[in-house]
C-alpha positions in Angstrom: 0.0 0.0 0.0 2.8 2.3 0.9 5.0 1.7 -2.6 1.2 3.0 -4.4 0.6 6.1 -2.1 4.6 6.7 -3.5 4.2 6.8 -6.8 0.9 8.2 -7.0 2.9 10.9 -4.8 5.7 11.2 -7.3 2.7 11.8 -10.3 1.2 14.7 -8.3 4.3 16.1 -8.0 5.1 16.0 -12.0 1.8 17.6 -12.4 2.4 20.1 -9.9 5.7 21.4 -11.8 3.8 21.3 -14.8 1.1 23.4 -14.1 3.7 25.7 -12.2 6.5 25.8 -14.8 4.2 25.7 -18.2 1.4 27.5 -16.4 -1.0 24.8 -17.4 -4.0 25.5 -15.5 -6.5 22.6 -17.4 -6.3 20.6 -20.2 -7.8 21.3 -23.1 -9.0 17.7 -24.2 -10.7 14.7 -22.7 -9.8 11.8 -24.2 -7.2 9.8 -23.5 -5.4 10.2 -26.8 -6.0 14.2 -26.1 -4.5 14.1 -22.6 -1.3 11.8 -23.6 -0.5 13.9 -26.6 -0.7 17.3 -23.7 1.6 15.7 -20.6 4.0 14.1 -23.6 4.3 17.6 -25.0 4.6 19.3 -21.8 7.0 16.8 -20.8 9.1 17.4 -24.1 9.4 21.3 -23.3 10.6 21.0 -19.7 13.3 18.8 -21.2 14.0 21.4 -23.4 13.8 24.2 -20.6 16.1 22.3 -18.6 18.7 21.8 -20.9 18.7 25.1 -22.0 19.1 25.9 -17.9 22.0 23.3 -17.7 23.5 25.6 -21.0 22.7 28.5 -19.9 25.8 30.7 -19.1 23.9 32.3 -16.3 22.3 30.1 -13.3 19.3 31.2 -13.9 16.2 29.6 -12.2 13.7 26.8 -14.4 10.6 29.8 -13.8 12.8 32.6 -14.7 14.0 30.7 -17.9 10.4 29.8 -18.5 9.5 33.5 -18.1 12.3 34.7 -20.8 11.2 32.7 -23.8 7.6 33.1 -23.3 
């Protein structure tokens, strides 16, 4: 029971850095195919974000890198 409460921890927490980082409030579709294509998209610009951050010549924070392109 405890190892299921952990990684349904783990997936509110990469939903919670979504919605903070992308500022992803809803999502737009329902379906299942919808919603995949959304979190994989998502997923695909923090990876980008991130390795612009680990390029970056500045330290500059993931929500302050966000902030710049946007």
């Amino acid at each position: 029971m405890a190892a299921i409460y952990k990684d349904r921890w783990q997936i509110e927490l990469l939903f919670k850095a979504l919605k903070q980082n992308l500022r992803i409030k809803t999502f737009v579709g329902t379906t299942p195919n919808a919603l995949h294509i959304q979190i994989w998209t998502a997923l695909i610009a923090m990876l980008i974000l991130r390795y612009l951050q680990l390029r970056a010549r500045f330290r500059w924070s993931l929500s302050n890198l966000v902030r710049s392109c946007a």
